[in-house]
N, C-alpha and C positions, 0 to 999 in steps of 0.2 A: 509302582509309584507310591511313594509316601502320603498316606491320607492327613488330611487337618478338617479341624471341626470347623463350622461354617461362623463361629464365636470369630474365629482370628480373620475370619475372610474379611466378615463386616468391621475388623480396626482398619484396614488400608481406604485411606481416600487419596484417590492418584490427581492431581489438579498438571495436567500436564497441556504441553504446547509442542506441536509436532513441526519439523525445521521448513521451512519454506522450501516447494518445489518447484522447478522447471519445467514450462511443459515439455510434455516426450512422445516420444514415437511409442506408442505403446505395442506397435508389431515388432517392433525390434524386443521388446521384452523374454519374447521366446525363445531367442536365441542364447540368453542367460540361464534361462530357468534347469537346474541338473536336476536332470531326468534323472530315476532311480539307478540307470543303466547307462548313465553318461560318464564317459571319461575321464577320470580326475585330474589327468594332464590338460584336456580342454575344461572342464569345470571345476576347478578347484576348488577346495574349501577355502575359504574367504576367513581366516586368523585376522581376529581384531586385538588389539594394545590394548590393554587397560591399566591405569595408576591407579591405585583404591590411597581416597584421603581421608582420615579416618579424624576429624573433629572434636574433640575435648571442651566442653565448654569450660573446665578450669584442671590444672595438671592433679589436682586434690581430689575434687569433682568431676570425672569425665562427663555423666548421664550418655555415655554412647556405647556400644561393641569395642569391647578391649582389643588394642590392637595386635596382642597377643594369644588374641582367642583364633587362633590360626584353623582349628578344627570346622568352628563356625562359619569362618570365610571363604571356607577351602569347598564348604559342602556348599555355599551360596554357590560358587562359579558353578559345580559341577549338576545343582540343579537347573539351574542358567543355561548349561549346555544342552543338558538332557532336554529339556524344553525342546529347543530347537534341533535337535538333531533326530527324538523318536516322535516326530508328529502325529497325531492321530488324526482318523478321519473327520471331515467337520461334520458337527451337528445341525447345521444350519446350512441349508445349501441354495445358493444362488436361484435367481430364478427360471433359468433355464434347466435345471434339477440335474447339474452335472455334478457325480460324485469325484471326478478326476481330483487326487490330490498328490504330492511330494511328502514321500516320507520322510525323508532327509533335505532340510534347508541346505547344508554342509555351510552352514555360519558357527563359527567359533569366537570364543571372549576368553584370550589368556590375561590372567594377572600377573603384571610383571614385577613392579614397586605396591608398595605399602607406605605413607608418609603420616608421621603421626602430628597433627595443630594442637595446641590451647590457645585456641581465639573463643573469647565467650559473644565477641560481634560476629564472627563466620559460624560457630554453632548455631544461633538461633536465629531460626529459618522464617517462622512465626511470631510475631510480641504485638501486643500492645504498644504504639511509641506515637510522635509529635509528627501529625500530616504536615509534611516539606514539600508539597511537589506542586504543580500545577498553578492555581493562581495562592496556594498558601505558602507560606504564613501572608497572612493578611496586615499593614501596614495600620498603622494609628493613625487617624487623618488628627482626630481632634480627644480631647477629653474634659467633661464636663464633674471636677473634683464634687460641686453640690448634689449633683445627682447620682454621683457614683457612676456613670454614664458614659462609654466607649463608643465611638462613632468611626466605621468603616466607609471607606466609599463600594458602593457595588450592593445589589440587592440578593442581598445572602441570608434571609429569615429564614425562608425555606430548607436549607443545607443545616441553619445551623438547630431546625425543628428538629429536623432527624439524624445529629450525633448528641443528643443528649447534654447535660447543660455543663459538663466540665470543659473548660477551657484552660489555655495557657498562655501565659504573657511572657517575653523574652527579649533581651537587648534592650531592656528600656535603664533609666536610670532610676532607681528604687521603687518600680513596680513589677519585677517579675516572682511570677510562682502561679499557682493555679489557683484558680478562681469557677464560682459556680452562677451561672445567668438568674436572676430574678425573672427575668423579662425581656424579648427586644422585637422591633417592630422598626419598619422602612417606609422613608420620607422620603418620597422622588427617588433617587439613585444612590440614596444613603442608608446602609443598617446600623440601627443602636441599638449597644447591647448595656442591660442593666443589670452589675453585677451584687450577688450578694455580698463579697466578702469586702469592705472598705479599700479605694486604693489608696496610695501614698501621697503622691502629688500628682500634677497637672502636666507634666513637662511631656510633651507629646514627641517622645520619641517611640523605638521598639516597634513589635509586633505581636500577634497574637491571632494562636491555629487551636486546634482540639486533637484530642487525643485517636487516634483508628486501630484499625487491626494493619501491621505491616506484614504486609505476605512476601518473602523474598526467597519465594521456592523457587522460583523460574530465572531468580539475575544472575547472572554473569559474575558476580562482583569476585566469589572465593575462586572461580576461576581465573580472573587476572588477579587475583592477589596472591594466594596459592600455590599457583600453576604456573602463572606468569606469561597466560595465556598460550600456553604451549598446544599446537598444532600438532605433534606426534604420537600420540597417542588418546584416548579418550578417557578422561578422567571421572571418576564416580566418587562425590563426596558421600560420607556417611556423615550427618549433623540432626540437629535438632531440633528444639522448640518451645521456648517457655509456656506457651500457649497449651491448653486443653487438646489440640489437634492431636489426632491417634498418629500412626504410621503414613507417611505420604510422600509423594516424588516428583519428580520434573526432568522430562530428556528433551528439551529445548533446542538442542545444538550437537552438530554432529562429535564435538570435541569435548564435548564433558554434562554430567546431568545430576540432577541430586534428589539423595535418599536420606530424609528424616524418620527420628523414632524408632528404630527397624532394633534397638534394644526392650523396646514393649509389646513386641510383635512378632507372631509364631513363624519358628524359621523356614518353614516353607512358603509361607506367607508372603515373608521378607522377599524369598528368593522368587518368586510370580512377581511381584511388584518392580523389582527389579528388571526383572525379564522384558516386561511390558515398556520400563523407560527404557532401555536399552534398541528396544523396536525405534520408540521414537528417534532416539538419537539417528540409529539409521535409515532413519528418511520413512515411516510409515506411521499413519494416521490412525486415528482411533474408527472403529468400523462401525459407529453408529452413522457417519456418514462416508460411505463406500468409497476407496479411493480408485478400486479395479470394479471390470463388469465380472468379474470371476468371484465376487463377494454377495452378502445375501443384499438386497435391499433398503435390509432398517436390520438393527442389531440393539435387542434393550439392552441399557445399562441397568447397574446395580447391585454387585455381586452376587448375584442368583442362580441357583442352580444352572447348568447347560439343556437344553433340550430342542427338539425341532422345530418346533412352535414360535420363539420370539427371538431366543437368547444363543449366543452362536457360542462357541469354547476354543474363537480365535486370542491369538497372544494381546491383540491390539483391541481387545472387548475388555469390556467391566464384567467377569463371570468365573464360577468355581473353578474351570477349569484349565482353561493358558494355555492349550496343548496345541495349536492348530494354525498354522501361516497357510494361505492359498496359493497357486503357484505363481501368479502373477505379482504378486506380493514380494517373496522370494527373488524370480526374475530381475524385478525391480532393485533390489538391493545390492544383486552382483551385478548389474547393468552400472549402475552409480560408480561400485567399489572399480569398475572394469576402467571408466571411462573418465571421472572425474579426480582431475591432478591435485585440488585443493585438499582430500579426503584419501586416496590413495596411500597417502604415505603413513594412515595410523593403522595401516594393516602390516605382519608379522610377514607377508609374501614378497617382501622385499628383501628376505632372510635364506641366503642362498642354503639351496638342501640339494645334494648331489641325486636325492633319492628320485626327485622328483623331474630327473631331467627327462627331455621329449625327442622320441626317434621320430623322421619324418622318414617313412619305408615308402610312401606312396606320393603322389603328386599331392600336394594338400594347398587348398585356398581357406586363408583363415579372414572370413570377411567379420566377426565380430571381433571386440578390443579381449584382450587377454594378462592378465597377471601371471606372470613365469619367475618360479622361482627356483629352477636349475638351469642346466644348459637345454639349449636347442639343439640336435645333431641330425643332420639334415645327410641321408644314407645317401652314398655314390650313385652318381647316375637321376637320381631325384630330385624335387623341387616343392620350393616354398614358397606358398603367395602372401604375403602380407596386407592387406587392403585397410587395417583399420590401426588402433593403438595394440604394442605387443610394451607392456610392464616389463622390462626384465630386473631380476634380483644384483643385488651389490654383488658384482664380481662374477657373474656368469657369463659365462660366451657361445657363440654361434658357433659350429664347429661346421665347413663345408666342407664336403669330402668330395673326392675323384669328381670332377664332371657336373656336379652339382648345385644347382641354382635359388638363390636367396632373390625373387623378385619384388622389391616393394611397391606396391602400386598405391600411389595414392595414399601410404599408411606409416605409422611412425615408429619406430625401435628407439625407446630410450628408457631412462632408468628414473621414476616419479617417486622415489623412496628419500631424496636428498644427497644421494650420492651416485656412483657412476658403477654402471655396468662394463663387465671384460671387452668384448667387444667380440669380430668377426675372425674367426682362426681357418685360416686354409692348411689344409692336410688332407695326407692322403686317406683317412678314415678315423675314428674315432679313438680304435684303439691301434692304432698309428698316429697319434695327432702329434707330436713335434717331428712329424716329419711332412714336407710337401710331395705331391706328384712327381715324378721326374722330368716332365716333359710338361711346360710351361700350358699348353694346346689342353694339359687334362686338369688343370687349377680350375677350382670351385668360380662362379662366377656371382657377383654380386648386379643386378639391374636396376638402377632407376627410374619408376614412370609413375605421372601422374602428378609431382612434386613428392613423390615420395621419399622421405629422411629417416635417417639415424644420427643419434646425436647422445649425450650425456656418456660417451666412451671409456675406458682410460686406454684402450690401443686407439 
């Protein structure tokens, strides 16, 4: 692994928000988690979409990663991968001192598009600009021209002690611009404010707010503008910052998250920080406070060294290292990717691969949900229990051979990628498939129980 000096560690400041969860069955997590020696037909690697949007704050000026620096972005994913794929053991171990861990998450992140902006409003993530929200701007109830003297309803001394004395007046007629407080002090339910700079007249219209720090690392906005709020993939802005703020992120939402400054900031750096939004996006928390019992405790932050003591060298910690998912952690991710229809579809396993198709040689009951992204072929004489959700890929089919039974119990065969799967082929064996049994008595049998369906077809 690529070493970096502990100088680039301390530029990243990650201010992130992890997506809102469900509660869960946390025993059913096990059945997700791939064992080192687990199956890749039953636990697949979980391919995620990614669109990388790459932010210009002007077509002259980018201040971002050229989006023809293909090399740089090429080694961001593949450190991204590496992350997740060669785990180390954690440094920090639960308190039950179990060293049990998963070397391989089998979570992948392909980039598919690259899209290049010059918006200098979707670059800058960070600025100085005019508090809008909440009970501001503040209305002009009255004005007092001899006193120089702006009268607010609402006892606002206090707020406006600690932003400092610049203000700004707007909508008004021939008073706006910014102004600096002499003074201002509340009478009953009213604050006045006493400006230095002379106003114009008395015509008590307009408003008037002060200046803040606008953090807009964590909104939505370049994602519906952008993106156009697109659900199919996960989108990763690369943007900015007018502001002094070093390297920093936001994976907020399972469908998109964003990385500023990552053009000021060591490329491996870039690529840990990314790592860690990309955790959030997929549904896990930051592990100062534990989201599984299979986690330590307490986990300090603050990019510091990894060691046994305080600081763990999981991906969802503030620490040198990023090397480290728990199993349940993991679990949890392909629990999600397995079962929930709203997020399913920004995964690449709806992407039919012949390689990946699944023999069923023996009686098999598949009571967890599954993403399948070849065919099913279900050998003569054998049977398939379905009991939970079975993903299948755009355009793959069931193949039931001689005698053979597809029973669904209670569990659903259909296709959560936006389009429709092949559907259920009777033949006499796989590599006899356009042909049927002879004798109608030895046709594959499809059963219903439990309310169990198939649906989203194209036979």
């Amino acid at each position: 692994m690529t070493k970096i000096s502990s100088s680039l560690f301390a530029l990243i400041l990650s201010f992130c928000f992890s997506i809102s969860l469900t509660a869960q069955n946390f025993n059913l997590i096990k059945d997700y988690i791939p064992e080192e020696f687990s199956s890749v037909k039953t636990h697949p690697i979980l391919t995620l979409k990614t669109t990388l949007h790459i932010v210009y704050r002007t077509k002259e000026n980018p201040q971002n990663i050229l989006a023809n620096d293909l090399k740089f972005i090429n080694q961001q994913y593949l450190w991204v991968n590496n992350s997740y794929k060669n785990l180390k053991k954690p440094t920090l171990l639960p308190e039950n001192g179990e060293t049990y861990y998963i070397p391989d998450s089998r979570i992948k992140f392909r980039l598919d598009t690259i899209i290049v902006h010059h918006d200098s409003v979707a670059w800058d993530r960070i600025y100085r600009g005019l508090a809008m929200n909440g009970n501001l701007p503040w209305k002009i109830d009255s004005i007092d021209i001899n006193k120089n003297t702006i009268k607010i309803v609402g006892k606002w001394e206090g707020l406006l002690r600690s932003r400092g004395d610049s203000l700004v007046i707007g909508g008004s007629n021939g008073n706006d611009g910014v102004y600096h407080t002499s003074s201002f002090y509340t009478i009953e339910n009213n604050t006045y404010i006493i400006l230095k700079e002379k106003l114009d007249n008395d015509i008590i219209d307009g408003y008037i707010t002060y200046y803040r720090k606008i953090d807009k690392n964590c909104w939505k906005d370049n994602w519906e503008k952008l993106a156009n709020s697109d659900k199919n993939s996960i989108h990763v802005f690369y943007t900015g910052a007018s502001s002094t703020q070093p390297a920093f992120g936001c994976g907020p939402s399972p469908y998109f998250l964003n990385l500023s400054k990552l053009d000021l900031n060591g490329d491996y750096a870039s690529a840990s920080l990314t790592a860690h939004e990309l955790g959030h996006c997929i549904g896990l928390r930051h592990t100062n406070v534990p989201q599984f019992n299979d986690l330590p405790p307490k986990d300090k932050f603050g990019f510091i060294p990894c060691d046994t003591i305080s600081v763990s060298n999981n991906i969802m910690g503030y620490n040198k290292c990023r090397n480290y998912l728990s199993p349940k952690q993991i679990g949890f991710i392909h629990q999600q990717y397995s079962n929930d229809t709203a997020i399913i579809r920004t995964t690449a396993n709806g992407e039919y691969n012949s390689s990946n198709n699944i023999k069923i040689r023996l009686k098999t009951t598949w009571e967890k949900s599954i993403l399948v992204s070849g065919d099913i072929i279900i050998k003569p004489g054998r049977k398939l229990i379905v009991k939970n959700m079975v993903s299948m890929a755009e355009g793959a089919n069931i193949y039931l051979s001689k005698k053979a039974k597809l029973i669904i119990d209670g569990g659903l065969i259909t296709n959560n990628h936006g389009g429709k799967w092949g559907g259920v082929i009777i033949c006499k064996s796989y590599s006899k498939r356009t042909k049927k049994p002879f004798r109608k008595a030895n046709y594959g049998e499809i059963i219903f129980k439990n309310e169990g369906l198939m649906n989203n077809s194209s036979k």
